[in-house]
Backbone as numpy.savetxt, mean C-alpha at the origin, in Angstrom:
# Nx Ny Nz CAx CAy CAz Cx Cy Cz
11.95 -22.35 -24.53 11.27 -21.90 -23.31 9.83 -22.39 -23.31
9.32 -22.63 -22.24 7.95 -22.80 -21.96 7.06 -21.79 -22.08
6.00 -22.07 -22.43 4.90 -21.25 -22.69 4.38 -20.25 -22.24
4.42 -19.08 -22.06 3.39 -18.38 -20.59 2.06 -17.63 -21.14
1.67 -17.61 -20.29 0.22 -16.80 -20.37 -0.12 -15.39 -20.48
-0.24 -14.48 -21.40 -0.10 -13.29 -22.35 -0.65 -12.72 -21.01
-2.47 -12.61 -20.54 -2.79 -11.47 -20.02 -2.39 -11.37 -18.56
-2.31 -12.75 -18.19 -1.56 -12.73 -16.27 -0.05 -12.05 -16.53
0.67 -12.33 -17.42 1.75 -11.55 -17.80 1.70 -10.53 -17.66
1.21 -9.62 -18.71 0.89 -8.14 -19.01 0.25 -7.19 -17.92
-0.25 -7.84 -17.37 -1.04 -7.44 -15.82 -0.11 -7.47 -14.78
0.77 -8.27 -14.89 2.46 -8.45 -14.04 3.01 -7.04 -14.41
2.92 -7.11 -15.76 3.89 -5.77 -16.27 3.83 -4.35 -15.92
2.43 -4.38 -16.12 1.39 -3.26 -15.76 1.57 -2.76 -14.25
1.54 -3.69 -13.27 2.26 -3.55 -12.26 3.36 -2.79 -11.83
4.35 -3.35 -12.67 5.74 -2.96 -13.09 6.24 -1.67 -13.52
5.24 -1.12 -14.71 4.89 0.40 -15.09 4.43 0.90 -14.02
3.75 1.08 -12.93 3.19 1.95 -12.47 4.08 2.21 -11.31
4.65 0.92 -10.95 5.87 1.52 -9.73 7.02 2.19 -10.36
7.55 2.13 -11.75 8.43 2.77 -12.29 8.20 3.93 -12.34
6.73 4.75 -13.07 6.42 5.48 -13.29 6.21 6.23 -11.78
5.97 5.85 -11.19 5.52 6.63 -10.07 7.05 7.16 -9.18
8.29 5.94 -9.36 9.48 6.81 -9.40 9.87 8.07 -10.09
9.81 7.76 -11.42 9.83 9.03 -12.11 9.14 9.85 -12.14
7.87 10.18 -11.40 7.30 10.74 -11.16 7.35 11.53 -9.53
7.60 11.16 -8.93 8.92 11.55 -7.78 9.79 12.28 -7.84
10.50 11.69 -9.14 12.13 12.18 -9.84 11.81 13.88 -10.36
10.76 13.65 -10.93 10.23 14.86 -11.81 9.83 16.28 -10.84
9.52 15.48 -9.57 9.27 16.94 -8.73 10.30 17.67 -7.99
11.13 16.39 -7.92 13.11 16.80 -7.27 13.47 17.55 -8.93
13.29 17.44 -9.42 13.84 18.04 -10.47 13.36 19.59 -11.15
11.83 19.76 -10.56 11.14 20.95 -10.79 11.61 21.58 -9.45
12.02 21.29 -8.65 12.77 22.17 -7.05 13.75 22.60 -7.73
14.26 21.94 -8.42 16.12 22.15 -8.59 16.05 23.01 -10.15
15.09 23.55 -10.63 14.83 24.87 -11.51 14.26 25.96 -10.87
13.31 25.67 -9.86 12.71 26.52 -9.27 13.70 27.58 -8.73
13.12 28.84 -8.58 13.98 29.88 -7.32 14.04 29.46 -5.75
15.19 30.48 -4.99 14.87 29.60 -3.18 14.17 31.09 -2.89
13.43 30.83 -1.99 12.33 30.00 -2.11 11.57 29.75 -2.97
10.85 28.30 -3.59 9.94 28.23 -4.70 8.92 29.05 -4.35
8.05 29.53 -5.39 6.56 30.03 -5.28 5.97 29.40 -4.93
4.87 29.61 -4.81 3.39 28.96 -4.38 3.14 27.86 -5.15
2.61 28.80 -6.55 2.63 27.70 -7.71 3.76 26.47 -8.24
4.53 26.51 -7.89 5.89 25.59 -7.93 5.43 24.51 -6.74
4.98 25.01 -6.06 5.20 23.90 -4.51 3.54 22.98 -4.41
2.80 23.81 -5.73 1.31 23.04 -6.07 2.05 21.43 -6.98
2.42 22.39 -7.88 3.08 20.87 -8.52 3.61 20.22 -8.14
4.61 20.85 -7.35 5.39 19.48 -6.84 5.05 18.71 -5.94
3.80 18.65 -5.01 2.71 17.67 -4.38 2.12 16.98 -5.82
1.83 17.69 -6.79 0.63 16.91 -7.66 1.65 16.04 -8.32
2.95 16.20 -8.30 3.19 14.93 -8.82 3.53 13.64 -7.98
3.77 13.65 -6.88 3.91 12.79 -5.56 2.18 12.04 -5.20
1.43 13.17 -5.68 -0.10 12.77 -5.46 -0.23 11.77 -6.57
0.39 11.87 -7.49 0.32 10.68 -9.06 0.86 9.98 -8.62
1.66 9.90 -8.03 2.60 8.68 -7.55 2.17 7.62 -6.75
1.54 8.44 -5.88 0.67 7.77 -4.81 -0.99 7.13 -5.46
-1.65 7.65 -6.37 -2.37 6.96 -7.45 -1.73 6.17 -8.18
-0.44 5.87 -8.79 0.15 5.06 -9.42 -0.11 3.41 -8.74
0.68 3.88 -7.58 0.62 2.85 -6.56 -0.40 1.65 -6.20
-1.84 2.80 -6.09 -2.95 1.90 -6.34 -3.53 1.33 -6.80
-2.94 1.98 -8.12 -3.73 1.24 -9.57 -2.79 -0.04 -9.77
-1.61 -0.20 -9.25 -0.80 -0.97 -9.17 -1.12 -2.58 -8.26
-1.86 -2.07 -7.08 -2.89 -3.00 -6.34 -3.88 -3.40 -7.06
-4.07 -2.94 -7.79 -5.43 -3.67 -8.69 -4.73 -4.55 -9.86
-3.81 -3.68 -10.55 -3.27 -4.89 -11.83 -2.30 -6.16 -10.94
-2.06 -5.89 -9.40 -1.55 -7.28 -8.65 -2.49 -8.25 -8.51
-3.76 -7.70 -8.30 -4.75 -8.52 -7.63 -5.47 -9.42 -8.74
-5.50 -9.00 -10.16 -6.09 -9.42 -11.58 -4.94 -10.08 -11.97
-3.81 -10.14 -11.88 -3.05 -10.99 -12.30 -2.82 -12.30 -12.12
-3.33 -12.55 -10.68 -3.52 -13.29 -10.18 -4.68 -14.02 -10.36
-5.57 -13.48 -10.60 -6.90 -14.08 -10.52 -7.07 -14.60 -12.27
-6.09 -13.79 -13.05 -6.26 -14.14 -14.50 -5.63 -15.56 -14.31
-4.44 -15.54 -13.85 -3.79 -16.97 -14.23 -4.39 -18.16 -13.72
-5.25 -18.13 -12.53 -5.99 -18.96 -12.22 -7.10 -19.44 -12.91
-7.51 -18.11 -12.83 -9.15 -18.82 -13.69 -8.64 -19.22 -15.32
-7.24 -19.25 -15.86 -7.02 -19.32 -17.15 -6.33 -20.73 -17.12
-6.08 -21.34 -15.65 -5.20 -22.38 -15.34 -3.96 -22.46 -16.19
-3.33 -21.26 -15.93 -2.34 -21.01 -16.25 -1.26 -20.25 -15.16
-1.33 -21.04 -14.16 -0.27 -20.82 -13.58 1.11 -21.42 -13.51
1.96 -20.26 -13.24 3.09 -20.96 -13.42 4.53 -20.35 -12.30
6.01 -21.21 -12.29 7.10 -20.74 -11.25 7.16 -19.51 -11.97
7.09 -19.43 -13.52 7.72 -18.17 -14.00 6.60 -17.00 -13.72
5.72 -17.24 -13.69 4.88 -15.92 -13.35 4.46 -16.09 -11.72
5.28 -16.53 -11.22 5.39 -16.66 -9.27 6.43 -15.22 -9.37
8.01 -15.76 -10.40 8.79 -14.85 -10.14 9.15 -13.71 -10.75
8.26 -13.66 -11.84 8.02 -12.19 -12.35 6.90 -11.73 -11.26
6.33 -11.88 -11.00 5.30 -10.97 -9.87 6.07 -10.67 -8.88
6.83 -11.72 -7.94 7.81 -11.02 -6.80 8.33 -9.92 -7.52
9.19 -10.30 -8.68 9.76 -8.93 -8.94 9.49 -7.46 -9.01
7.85 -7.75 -9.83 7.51 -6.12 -10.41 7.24 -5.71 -8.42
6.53 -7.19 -7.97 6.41 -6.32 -6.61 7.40 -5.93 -5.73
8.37 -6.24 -6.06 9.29 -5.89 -4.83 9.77 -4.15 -5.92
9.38 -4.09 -6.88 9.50 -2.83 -7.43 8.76 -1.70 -6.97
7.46 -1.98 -7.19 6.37 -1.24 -7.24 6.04 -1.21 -5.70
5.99 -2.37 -4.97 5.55 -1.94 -3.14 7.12 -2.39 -2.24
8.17 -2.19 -2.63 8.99 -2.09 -2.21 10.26 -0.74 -2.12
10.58 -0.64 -3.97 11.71 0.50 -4.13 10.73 1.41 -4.23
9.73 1.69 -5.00 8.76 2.59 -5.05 8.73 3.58 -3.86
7.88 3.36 -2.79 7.29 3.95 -1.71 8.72 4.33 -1.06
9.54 3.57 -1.10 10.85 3.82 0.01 11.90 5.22 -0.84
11.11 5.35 -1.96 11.81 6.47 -2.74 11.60 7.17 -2.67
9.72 7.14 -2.33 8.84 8.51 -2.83 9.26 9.23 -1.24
9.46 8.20 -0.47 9.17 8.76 1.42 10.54 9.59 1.34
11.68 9.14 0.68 13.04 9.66 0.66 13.28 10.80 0.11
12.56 10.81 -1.24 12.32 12.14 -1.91 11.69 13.28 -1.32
10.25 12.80 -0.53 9.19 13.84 -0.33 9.68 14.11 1.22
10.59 13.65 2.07 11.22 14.05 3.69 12.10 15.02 3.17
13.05 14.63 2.26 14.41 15.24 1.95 13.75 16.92 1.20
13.23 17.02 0.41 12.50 18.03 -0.22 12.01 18.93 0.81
11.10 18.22 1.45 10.04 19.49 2.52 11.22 19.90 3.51
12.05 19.54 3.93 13.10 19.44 4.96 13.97 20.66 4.24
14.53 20.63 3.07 15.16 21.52 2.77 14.52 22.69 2.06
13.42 22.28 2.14 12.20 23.46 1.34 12.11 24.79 2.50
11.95 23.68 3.99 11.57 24.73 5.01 13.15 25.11 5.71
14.04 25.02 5.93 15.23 25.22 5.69 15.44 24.54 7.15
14.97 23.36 7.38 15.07 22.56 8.47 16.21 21.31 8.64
17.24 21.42 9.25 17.93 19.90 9.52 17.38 18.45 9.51
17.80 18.21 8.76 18.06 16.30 8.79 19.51 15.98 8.47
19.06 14.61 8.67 20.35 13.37 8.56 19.85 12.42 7.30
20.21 12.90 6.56 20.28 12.16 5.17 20.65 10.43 4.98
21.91 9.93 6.43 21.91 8.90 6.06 20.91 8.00 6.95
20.05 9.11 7.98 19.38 8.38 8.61 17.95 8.04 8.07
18.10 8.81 7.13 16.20 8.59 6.32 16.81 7.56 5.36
18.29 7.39 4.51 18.51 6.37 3.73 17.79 4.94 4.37
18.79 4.71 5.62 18.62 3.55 6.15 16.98 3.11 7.03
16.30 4.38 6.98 14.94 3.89 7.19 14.42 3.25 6.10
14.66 3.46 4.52 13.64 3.57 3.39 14.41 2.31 3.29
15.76 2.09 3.56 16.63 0.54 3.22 15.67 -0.16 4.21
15.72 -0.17 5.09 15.13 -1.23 6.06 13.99 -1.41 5.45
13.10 -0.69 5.12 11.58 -1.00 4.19 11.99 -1.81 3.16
12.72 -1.51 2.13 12.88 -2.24 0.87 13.91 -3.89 1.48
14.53 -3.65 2.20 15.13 -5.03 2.31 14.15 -6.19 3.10
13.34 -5.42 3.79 12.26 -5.91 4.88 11.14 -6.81 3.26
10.54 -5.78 2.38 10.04 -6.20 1.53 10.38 -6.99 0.64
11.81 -7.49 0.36 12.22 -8.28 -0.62 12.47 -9.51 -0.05
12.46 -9.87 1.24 12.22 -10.75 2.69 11.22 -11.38 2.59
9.95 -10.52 2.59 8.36 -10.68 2.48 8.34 -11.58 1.38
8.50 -10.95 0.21 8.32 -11.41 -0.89 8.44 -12.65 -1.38
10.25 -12.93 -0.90 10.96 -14.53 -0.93 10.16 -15.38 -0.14
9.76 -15.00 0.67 9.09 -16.18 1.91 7.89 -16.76 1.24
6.82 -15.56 0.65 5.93 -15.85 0.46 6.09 -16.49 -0.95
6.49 -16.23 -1.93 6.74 -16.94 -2.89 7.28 -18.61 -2.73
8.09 -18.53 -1.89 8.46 -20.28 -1.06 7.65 -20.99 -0.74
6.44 -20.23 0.16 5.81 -20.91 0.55 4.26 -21.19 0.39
3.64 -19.86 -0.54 2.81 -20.36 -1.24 2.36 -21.57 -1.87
1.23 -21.73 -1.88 0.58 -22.77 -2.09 -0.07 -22.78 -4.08
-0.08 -23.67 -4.69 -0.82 -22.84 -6.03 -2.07 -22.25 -6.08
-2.46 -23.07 -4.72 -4.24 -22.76 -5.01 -4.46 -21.23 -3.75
-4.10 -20.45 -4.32 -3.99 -18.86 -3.73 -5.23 -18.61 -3.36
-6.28 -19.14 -3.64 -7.82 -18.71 -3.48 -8.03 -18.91 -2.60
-7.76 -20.21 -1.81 -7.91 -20.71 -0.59 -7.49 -19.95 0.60
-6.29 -19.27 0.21 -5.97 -18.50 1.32 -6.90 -17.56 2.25
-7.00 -17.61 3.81 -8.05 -16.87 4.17 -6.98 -15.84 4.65
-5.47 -16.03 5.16 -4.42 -14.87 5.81 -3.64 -15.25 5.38
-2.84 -13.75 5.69 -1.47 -13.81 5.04 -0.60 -13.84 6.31
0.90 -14.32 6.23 2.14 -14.75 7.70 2.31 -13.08 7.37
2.30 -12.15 7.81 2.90 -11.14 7.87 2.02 -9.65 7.18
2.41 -8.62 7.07 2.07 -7.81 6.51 2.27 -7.96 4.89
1.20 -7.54 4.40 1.65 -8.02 2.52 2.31 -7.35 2.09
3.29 -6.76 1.34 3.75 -5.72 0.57 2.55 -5.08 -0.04
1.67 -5.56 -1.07 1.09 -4.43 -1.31 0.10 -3.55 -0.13
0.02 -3.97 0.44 -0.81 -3.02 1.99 -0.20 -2.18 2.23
1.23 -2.92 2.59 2.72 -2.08 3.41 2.58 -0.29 2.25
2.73 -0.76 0.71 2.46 0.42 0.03 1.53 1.29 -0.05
0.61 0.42 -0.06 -1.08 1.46 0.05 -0.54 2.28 1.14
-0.15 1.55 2.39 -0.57 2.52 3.98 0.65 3.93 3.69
2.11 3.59 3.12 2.81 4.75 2.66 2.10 5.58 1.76
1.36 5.01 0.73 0.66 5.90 -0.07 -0.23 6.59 0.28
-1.40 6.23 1.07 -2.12 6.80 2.01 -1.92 8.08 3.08
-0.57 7.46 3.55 -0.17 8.33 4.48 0.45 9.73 3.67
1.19 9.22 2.18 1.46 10.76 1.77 0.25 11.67 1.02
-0.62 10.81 0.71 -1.86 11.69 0.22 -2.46 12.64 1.36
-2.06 11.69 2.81 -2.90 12.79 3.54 -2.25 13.71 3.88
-0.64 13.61 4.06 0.01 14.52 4.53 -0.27 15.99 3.21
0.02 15.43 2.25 -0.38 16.45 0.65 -1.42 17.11 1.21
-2.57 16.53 1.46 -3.68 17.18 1.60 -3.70 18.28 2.73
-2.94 17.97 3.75 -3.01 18.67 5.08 -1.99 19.78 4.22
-0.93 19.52 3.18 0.04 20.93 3.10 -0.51 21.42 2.00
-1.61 20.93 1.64 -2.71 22.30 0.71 -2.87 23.78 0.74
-3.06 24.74 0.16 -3.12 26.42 0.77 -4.01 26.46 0.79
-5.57 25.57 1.29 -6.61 25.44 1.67 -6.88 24.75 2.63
-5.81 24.12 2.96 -6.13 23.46 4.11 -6.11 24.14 6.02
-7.19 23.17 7.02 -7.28 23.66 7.95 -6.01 24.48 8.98
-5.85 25.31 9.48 -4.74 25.79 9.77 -4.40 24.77 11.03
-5.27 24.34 11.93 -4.47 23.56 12.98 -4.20 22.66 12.15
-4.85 22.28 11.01 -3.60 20.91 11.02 -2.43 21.01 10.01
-2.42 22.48 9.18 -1.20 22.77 8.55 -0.10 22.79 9.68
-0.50 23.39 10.88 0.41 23.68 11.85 0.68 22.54 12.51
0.50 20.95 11.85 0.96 20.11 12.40 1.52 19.27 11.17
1.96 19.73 10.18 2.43 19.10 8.81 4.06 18.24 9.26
4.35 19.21 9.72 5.77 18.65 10.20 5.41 16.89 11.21
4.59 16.92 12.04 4.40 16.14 12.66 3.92 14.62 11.96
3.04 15.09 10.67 2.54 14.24 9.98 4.13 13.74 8.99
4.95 14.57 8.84 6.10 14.40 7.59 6.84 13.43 8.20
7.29 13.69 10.02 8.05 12.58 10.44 7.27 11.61 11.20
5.95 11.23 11.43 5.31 9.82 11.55 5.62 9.28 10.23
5.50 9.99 8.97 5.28 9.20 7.78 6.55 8.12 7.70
7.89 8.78 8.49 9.16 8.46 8.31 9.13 7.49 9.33
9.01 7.65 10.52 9.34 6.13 11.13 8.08 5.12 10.70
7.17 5.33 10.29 6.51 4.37 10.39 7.11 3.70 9.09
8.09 3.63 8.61 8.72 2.75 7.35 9.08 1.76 8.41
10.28 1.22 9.58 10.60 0.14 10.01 9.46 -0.30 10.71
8.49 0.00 11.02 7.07 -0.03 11.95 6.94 -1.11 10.54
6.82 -0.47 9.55 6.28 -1.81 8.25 6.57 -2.56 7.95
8.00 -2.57 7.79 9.04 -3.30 7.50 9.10 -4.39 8.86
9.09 -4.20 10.08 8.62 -5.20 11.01 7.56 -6.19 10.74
6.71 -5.82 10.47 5.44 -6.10 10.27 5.17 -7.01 8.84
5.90 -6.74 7.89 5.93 -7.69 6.86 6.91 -8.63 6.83
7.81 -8.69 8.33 8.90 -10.31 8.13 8.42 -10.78 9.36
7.16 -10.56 9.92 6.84 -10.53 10.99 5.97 -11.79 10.55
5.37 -13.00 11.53 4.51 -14.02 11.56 3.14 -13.69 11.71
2.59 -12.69 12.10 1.56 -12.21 12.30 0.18 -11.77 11.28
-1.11 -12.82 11.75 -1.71 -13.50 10.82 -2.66 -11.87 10.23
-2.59 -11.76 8.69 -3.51 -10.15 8.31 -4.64 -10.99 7.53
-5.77 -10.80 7.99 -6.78 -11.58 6.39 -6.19 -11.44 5.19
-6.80 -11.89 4.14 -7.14 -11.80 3.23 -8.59 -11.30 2.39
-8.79 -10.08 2.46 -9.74 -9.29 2.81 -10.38 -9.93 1.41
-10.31 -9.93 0.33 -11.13 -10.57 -0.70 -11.37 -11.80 -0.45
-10.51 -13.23 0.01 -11.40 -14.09 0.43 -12.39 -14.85 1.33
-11.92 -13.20 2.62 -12.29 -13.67 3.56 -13.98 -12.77 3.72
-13.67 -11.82 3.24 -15.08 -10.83 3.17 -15.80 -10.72 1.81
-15.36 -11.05 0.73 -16.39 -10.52 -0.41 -16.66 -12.29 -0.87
-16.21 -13.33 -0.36 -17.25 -14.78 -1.03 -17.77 -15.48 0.19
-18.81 -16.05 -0.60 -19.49 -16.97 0.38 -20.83 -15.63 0.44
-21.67 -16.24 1.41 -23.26 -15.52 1.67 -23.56 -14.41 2.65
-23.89 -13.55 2.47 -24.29 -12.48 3.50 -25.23 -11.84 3.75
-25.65 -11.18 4.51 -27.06 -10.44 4.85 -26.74 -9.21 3.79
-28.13 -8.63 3.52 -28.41 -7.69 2.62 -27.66 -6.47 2.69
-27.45 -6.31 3.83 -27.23 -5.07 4.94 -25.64 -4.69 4.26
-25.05 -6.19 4.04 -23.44 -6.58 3.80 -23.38 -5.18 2.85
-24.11 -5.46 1.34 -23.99 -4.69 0.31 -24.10 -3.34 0.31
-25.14 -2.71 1.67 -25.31 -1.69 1.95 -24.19 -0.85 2.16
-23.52 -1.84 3.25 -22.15 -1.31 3.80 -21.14 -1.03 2.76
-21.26 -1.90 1.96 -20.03 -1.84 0.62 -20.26 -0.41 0.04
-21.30 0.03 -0.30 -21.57 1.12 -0.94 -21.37 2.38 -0.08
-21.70 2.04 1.26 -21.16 3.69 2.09 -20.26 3.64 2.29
-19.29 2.69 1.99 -17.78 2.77 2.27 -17.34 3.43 0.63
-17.98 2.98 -0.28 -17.76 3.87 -1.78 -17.85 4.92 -1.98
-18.95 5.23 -0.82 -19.72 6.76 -1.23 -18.78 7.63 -0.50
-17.83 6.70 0.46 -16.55 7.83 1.56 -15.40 8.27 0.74
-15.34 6.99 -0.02 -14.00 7.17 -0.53 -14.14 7.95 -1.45
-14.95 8.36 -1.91 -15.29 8.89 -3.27 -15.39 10.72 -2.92
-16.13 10.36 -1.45 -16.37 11.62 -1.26 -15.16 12.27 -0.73
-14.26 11.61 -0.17 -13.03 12.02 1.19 -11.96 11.02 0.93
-11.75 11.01 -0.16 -10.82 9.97 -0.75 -9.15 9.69 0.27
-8.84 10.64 0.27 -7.26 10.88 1.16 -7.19 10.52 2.48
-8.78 10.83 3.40 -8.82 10.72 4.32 -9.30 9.21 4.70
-10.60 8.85 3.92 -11.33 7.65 3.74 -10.19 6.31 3.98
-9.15 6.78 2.46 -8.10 5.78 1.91 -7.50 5.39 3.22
-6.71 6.51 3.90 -5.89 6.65 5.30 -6.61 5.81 6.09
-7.84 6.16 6.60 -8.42 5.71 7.48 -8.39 4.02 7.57
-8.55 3.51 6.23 -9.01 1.81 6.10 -6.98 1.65 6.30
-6.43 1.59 5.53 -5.41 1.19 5.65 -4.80 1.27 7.60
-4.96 2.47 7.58 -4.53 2.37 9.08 -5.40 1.50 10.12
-6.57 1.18 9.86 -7.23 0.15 10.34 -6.79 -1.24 10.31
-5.91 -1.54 8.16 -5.81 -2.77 8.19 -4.27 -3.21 8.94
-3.49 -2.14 9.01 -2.20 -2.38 9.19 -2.16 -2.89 10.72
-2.89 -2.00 11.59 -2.94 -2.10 13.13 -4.15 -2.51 13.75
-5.37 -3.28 13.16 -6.03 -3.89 13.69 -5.66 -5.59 13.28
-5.28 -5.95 12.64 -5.25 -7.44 12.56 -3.88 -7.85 13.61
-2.85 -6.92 13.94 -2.22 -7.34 14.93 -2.63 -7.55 16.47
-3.50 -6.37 16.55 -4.87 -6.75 18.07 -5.94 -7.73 18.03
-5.86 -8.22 17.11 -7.08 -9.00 16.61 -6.36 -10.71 16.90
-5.38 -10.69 16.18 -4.63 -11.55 16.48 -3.99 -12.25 18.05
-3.74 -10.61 18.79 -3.43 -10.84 20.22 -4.53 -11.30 21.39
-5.69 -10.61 20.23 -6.73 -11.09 21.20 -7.26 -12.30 21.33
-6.97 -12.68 20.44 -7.08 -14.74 20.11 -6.36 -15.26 20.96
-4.94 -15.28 20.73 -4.39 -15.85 21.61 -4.69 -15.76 23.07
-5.09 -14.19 23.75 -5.11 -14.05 25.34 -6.62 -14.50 24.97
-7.61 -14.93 24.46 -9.06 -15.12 24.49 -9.27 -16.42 24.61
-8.14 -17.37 23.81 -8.00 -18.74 23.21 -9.47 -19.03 22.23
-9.57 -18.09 21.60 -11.19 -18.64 20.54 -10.83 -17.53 19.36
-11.06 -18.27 17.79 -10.98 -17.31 17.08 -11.83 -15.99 17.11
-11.83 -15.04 16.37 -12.49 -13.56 16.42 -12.96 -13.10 14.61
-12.35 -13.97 13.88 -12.67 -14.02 13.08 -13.90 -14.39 12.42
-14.72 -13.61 11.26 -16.16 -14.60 10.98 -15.61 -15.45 9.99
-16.16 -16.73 10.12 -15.62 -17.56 9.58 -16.58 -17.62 8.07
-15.35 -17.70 6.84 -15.88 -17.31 5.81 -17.28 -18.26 4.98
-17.71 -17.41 3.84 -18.99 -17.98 3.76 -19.80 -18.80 4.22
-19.95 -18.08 5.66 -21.47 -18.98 6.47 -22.43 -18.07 6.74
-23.43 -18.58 6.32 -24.78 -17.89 5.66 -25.03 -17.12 6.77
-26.08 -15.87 7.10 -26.66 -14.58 7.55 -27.54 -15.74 8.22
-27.94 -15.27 9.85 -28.39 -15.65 10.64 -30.10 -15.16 10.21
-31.27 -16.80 9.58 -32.19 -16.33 8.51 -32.24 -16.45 7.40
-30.57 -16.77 6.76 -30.79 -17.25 5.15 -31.09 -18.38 4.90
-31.77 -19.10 3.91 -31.65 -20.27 3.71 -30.38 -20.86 3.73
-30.10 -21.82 4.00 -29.01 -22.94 3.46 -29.15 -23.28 2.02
């Protein structure tokens, strides 16, 4: 066999762990229901969000060992087909079966928690349409990638890992809204938040076999030159997330998922890009 490259590897893997883990970590709260008494307690129904809330941290940390893996094998010029198709894989794990499990687990649970009807094979075939939609994504983009990934300023479709963040996002906030601290109008709209969370799976799954151009938010916004102001902004967007993390998180994702498709439409009916075109200097910097 040919050679491969230890840390772009391991950073693949790492990947790989965290969407597994964050299944079983899913698994673990269907499984603390199914000891619990009917109705669970209070304290029973704390945990079993906090482990769906790990799950949904799993996820992210999972976006970061995608994004370094990548960037290791490059700057190590060590790229290769075999670490093209170990990465589809862990990803079609981690932002594919992952999220389409946790949404399956955490509908099916609250649904029979509150002693409310569903259709079991109809939430299957939502979370299928996500995962088959994502393993779609995946093949294409792996085909048609280019080696030199840096260059890229957009991606043809929704990325898988976004597609996961925005499920992950969306169940942190719903968690947060079914807190025993949380605001009562919007506990009294939990249900409402449980089934947006659910259709918006083929809403994603559209959207990632879909042609429709999303930046590439690291090469299109953090290189090249900017006004001072740029850095400012970076940091009150830190100081949100940090402060209002669930809500903050929600907020950007739902921005990235459904603004680059208006953004896009507006080009075309505008005929002129809308995009800033990357690293060109602050109106005042030197050249």
């Amino acid at each position: 066999m040919k050679p491969v490259a230890i840390l772009p590897a391991l950073c693949t893997l790492g990947n790989a762990f965290c969407g597994f883990l964050a299944v079983a970590k899913g698994a673990d709260a269907i499984s603390l229901l199914w000891r619990a008494p009917t109705p669970p307690p209070p304290e029973i129904l704390v945990e079993f969000h906090h482990h769906f809330a790990i799950s949904c941290w799993l996820i992210f940390l999972a976006n970061v060992f995608d994004a370094l893996d990548g960037r290791l094998a490059r700057m190590t010029k060590a790229t290769s087909d075999f670490g093209a198709m170990l990465d589809s894989l862990c990803d079609l794990l981690t932002f594919g079966a992952a999220p389409a499990f946790l949404v399956k687990f955490l509908f099916e649970s609250e649904r029979l928690i509150a002693e409310q009807p569903f259709r079991p094979k109809f939430v299957l075939l939502m979370c299928f349409l996500y995962v088959s939609c994502a393993a779609l994504r995946l093949a294409r983009f792996t085909a048609e990638t280019e080696d030199d990934a840096d260059a890229h300023d957009f991606f043809r479709g929704l990325p898988s890992p976004a597609a996961a963040g925005f499920v992950a996002a969306a169940m942190l906030l719903y968690l947060d809204v079914s807190a025993p601290d949380a605001p009562a109008w919007l506990a009294a709209r939990r249900g409402l938040f449980l089934n947006g969370l659910l259709f918006c799976m083929p809403l994603l799954a559209l959207a990632m076999v879909s042609r429709i151009k999303y930046v590439h938010v690291v090469n299109r916004f953090m290189r090249g030159r900017h006004p001072h102001t740029y850095i400012a902004q970076i940091v009150f967007a830190l100081l949100l997330l940090s402060l209002i993390p669930e809500y903050a998180i929600a907020l950007v994702t739902i921005v990235y998922v459904f603004a680059c498709p208006l953004i896009s439409l507006l080009e075309k009916l505008l005929k002129k890009p809308l995009w800033p075109r990357p690293g060109a200097p602050a109106e005042g910097d030197a050249p």
